[in-house]
N, C-alpha and C positions, 0 to 999 in steps of 0.2 A: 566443424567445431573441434573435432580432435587434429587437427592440425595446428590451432589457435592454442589447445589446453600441450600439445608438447612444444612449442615455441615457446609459452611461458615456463612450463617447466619450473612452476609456484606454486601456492597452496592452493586446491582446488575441492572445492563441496559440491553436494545434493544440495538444490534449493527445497526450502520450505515444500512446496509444491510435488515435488520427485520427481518434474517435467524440464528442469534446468539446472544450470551450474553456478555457483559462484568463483572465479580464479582474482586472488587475492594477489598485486604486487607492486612495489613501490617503482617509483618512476613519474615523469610526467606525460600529461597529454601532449601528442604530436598537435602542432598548430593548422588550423584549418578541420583535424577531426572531427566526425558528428559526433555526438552523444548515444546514438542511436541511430539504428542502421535496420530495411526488412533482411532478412535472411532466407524466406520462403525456397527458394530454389534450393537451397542445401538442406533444407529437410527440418527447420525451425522455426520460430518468428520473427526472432527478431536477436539483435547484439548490439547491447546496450555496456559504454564505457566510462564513467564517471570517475572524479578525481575528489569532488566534492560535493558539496549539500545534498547526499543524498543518505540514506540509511534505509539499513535490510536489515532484514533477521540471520545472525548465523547459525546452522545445523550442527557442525560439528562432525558431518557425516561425510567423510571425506572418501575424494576417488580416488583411487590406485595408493592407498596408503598416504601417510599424513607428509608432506612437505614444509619448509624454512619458505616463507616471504623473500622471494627473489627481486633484485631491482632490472628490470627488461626494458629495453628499448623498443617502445613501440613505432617506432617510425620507419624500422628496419624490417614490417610484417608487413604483406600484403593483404588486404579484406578483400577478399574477393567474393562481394554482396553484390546486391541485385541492383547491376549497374545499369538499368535502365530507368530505376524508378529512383526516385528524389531520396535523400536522406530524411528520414520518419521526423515528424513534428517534435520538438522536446520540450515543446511549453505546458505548462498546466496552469490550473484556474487556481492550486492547491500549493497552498506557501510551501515552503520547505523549512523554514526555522524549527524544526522540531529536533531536538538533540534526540540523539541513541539513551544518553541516561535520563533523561525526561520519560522516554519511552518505553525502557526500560523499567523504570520507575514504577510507570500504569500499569504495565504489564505483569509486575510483581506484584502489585497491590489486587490486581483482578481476583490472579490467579489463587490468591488467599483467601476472596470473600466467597460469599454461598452460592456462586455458579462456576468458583474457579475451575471445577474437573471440567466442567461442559464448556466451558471456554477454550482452555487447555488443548480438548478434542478439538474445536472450530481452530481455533487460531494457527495451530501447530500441526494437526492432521486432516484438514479438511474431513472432518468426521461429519457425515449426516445422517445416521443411523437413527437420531432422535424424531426426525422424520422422512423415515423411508428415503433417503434416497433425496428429497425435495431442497435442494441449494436455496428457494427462493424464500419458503419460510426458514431456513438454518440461516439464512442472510439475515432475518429482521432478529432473531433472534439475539446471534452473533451481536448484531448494532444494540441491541436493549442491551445487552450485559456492557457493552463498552461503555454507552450512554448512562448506565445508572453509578460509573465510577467516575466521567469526565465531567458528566453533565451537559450542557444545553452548549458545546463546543463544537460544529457540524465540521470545521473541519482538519480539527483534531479527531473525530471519528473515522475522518473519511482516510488520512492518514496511518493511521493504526490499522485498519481494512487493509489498505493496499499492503503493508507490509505482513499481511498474514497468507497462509495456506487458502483461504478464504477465494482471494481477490483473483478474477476471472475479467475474460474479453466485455461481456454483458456488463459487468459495472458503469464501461463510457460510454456503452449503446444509450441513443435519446430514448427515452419511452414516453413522453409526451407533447402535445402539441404545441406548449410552450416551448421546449428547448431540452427541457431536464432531462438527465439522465438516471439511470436506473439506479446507481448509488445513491445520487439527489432524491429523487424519490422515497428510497429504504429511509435514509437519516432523521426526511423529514417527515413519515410514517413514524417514525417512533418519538422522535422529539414531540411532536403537535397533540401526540398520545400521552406523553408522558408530566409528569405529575413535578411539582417542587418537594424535594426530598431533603434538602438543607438549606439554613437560613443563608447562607452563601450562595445559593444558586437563582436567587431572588432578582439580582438585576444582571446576569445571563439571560434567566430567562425573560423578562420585559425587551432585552435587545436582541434576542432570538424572536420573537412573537407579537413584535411593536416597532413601528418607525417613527421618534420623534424629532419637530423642529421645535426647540425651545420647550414650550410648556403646553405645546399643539401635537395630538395627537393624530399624524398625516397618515395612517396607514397600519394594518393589521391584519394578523392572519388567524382567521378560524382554528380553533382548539376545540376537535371533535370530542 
């Protein structure tokens, strides 16, 4: 990695996390590039390179003192990843149309209503001190405060998740014998809990909690 962070020789951050970096620089992707690559033998997960539709949170927390946005040739570095095993999957189930100022947006709006401090701590510091230590209940937790400003948006929630201090390996883990994963699970714990809170959220929720063809009610999900 620090071979990569002095070849760019660009702005480089602490992630959210304080487990990774962000290095910031203009240029384009070499052709044929993965998106994502394991890194396991060097002593990481993984090295992920995007050009576009993607958004992260910046820290602001810069390594070795703040640098200028350099323009770098990346076709001129060698990645020397783990060349036995495939380039890592880059698809997801999870749109990406979500702007930075959309998100931004929520984010500022949270952070102002009556959970924004305990938000704050979850989204920015992985804080779980509200219970002991337990990620699993500060995960559903995490989700009700995002759900009670999004609404019945699973995955816009799930979105926002990944882009926080929060989001861990366990989120893509399956945990059920359908398929689902353990995020799918949290979202839909709290959605199928949760209550209409505005007269705007009225047919979210019918098309979160209802399948219709026409004027036929094909399908539905319990609301414990």
């Amino acid at each position: 990695m620090q071979e990569l962070v002095n070849f760019c020789d660009s702005y480089t951050e602490i992630s959210p996390s304080g487990t990774g970096i962000h290095i910031i620089i203009k240029g384009e992707l070499p052709e044929g590039l993965p998106n994502k690559r394991s890194m396991t033998k060097q002593g990481f997960k993984a090295l992920e390179i995007y050009g576009k539709a993607r958004y992260f949170t910046m820290t602001g927390d810069t390594l070795d003192g703040s640098k200028e946005i350099r323009e770098v040739d990346l076709s001129t570095f060698r990645f020397n990843g783990n060349t036995s095993e495939p380039p890592m999957d880059n698809k997801t189930d999870t749109p990406l149309a979500i702007t930075s100022d959309k998100v931004d947006r929520i984010l500022k709006e949270i952070t102002k209503g009556e959970d924004g401090q305990k938000f704050a701590g979850y989204y920015y510091q992985k804080d779980l001190s509200a219970f002991d230590g337990d990620q699993s209940r500060a995960d559903l937790d995490h989700v009700r405060i995002i759900a009670n400003q999004v609404g019945f948006d699973p995955a816009l929630i799930d979105q926002i998740v990944r882009s926080s201090a929060m989001m861990r390996a366990k989120w893509d883990e399956k945990h059920s014998t359908d398929g689902k994963t353990y995020g799918e699970m949290t979202i839909e714990k709290i959605l199928q809990g949760r209550n209409i809170h505005k007269i705007h959220e009225i047919e979210d929720y019918l098309a979160y909690n209802y399948q219709f063809r026409y004027n036929e009610v094909i399908g539905k999900t319990e609301v414990l």
